[in-house]
Steps between C-alpha positions, in 0.01 A plus 500: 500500500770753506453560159217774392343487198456837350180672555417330833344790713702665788227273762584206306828532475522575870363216605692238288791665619367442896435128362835453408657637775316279753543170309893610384555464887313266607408253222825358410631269879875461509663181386473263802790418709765203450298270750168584332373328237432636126206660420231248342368539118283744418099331511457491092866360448387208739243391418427155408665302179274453175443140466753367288335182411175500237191534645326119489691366756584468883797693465308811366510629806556867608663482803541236821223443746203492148350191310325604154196270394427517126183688402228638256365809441201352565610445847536851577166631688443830314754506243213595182335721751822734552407856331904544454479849619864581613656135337654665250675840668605220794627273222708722276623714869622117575682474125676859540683348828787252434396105470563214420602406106174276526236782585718797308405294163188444623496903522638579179186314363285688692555830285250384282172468695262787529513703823152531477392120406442313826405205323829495268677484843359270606548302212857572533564356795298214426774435238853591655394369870376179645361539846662312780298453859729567821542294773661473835737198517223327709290554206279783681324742214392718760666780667396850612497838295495868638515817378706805470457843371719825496349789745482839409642734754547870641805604559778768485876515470555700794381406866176743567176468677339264384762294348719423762499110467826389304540262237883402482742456212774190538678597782922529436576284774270221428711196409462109382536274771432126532182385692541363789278349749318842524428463102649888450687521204515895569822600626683832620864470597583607882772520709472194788786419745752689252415306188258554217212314486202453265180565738147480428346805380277687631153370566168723492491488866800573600524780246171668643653481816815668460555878366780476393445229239196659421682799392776375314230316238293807520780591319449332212118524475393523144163631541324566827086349557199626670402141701680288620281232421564598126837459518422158672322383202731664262761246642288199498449599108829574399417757296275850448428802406538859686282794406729829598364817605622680163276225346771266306525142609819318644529094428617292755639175471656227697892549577556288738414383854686504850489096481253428749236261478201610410225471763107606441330744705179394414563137695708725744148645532287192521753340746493705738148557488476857412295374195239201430463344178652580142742776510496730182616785426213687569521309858814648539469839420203515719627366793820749461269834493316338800856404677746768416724459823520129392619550158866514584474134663291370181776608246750342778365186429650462183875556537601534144544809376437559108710780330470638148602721198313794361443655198284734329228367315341600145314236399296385884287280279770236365520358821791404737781293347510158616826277576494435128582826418175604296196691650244279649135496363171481716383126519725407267887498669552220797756497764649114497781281688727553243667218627219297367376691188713678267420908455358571193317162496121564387282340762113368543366605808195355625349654804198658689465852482374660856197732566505773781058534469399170636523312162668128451816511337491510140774272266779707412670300161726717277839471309802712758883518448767433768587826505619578914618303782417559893684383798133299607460363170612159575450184320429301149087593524528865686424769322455911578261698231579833441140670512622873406586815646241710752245442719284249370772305392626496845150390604514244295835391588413497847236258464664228249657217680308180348607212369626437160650300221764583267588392177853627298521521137785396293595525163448273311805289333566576148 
């Protein structure tokens, strides 16, 4: 960002060059010390092999821990009933990203269907894939789907009433470090006994309760929020948007986290018996503007810590960019184990779709892309739908977490 393209106005201009001082000092952590460990691959450079093997056999397999069952269209619930609204900007987002030789030709034979032809589509993929049903190696078809969405926020770059809760950049002394019985692989290096040693970093409790580390993240803050419970939500997403006061819109995505496990509020919530029953969103909102002094201990619960990159947005409708490295689109982009399916893989989801009025759950069958990973996406049949950016698609986030089935598609051998 410190280079401004001509005509930017003075605002503008001002505030990419406040962007890129925060994140040129506290984006970029040091190189670890001797005794740490290197720093691990980047999420879209690990991600799980292509199968090498033709599709047709048991060695077709994307990745350890998944058994694929040979299927039929016809055994996909839904698939003539898809509208294949959003296939096609989710499939050709997937083909600008790098892949595999086998989808990229698959790609280059895409240039000739009609954008606006949802039945030539879905011809097409009739002929280049072949649908294969996952499994768990116990042969279970079931597993659970949820939802995500990315929030839309209001913020500021500078700490005034109201915006006075912080959203942190990557911290320069965060570190690798191996996990150890504590499962933190979140390190900072510290002086103990005269030697250097790799500690833990800081969790969310013990930064709330100490000033001082509070104020040296503060430092880095990208962007400063209105609620805390926003900026709770914001971490469980990964991602979001930030209206400013001037009006333009900052995009946040994930950077990084203080390695931590993750830990919910919501069953923080229910165990302790602040809360009966399903905890949503909503649920938790509510119970925060009814329990302010209490909100501090909530967010305490879950010790990891969730920092992130900003940058001013032009386009808020493309969508966040997913671990891929193309923009996700509404209930079309899924968050996998990409230890068990390959990004970029299209995918058959098969699930219900929930209903906040007192209706049953309707089925939920559509064509999605492996487009995004998540740190509770676990698993051969786990899944996370991407249900857009706002309100109601946080609604609807909040209230998916069904069961499912998934099937992958392949290409089909030449």
């Amino acid at each position: 960002m410190s280079v401004l393209r001509s005509g930017l106005r003075p605002a503008r201009a001002a505030l990419l060059c406040l962007l890129g001082l925060v994140l040129a000092s506290c984006a970029t952590p040091p190189s670890p010390p001797a005794s740490a460990p290197a720093s691990p691959p980047s999420t879209a450079a690990s991600a799980a092999p292509w199968p090498a093997t033709p599709p047709g056999t048991s060695a077709a397999l994307t990745g350890p821990g998944i058994k694929l069952l040979a299927a039929q269209w016809a055994d996909l619930p839904g698939w003539t009933q898809d509208d294949f609204s959003g296939v096609w900007q989710a499939f050709r987002r997937d083909c600008s990203a790098r892949l595999p030789a086998a989808l990229a030709a698959v790609c280059e034979r895409a240039a000739s269907v009609p954008v606006d032809d949802p039945q030539a589509q879905r011809a097409f993929f009739e002929s280049e894939f072949a649908p294969w049903q996952i499994t768990a190696p116990d042969g279970q078809n079931q597993g659970l789907i949820t939802g995500y969405y990315e929030p839309v926020l209001h913020g500021s770059l500078t700490r005034v009433w109201p915006y006075v809760v912080p959203v942190w950049g990557l911290p320069a002394d965060l570190v690798p470090r191996p996990p150890g019985t504590d499962g933190v692989s979140g390190g900072r290096v510290a002086w103990v006994d005269g030697r250097q040693r790799v500690l833990p970093y800081w969790s969310r409790a013990q930064i709330q309760a100490d000033p001082v580390v509070q104020a040296a993240l503060d430092r880095c803050a990208v962007v400063w929020l209105d609620s805390a419970v926003d900026a709770l939500f914001l971490q469980v997403q990964g991602s979001g948007l930030v209206r400013l006061p001037d009006g333009q819109t900052l995009r946040l995505s994930y950077a990084g986290t203080n390695g931590w496990p993750y830990q919910s509020v919501g069953r923080w919530l229910r165990d302790t018996g602040r809360v009966k029953g399903t905890v949503t969103m909503s649920v938790i909102r509510a119970w925060a503007q009814m329990h302010p002094n209490e909100v501090p201990d909530m967010l305490a619960a879950n010790p990891r810590v969730v920092f992130f990159n900003a940058a001013l947005d032009t386009d808020p409708q493309r969508g966040p960019t997913g671990a891929l490295g193309v923009p996700l689109t509404a209930l079309r982009s899924i968050a996998v184990d990409k230890q068990a399916i390959a990004l970029g893989l299209p995918v058959w989801l098969s699930t219900s779709q929930p209903y906040s009025d007192g209706k049953p759950p309707q089925p939920l069958d559509r064509l999605v892309f492996a487009q995004d990973v998540g740190s509770a996406i676990t698993g051969a049949v786990r899944a996370d739908l991407f249900t857009g950016t706002g309100d109601a698609a946080g609604e609807l986030a909040g209230r998916m977490q069904w069961p499912g089935r998934l099937w992958v598609l392949l290409p089909v051998t030449p």
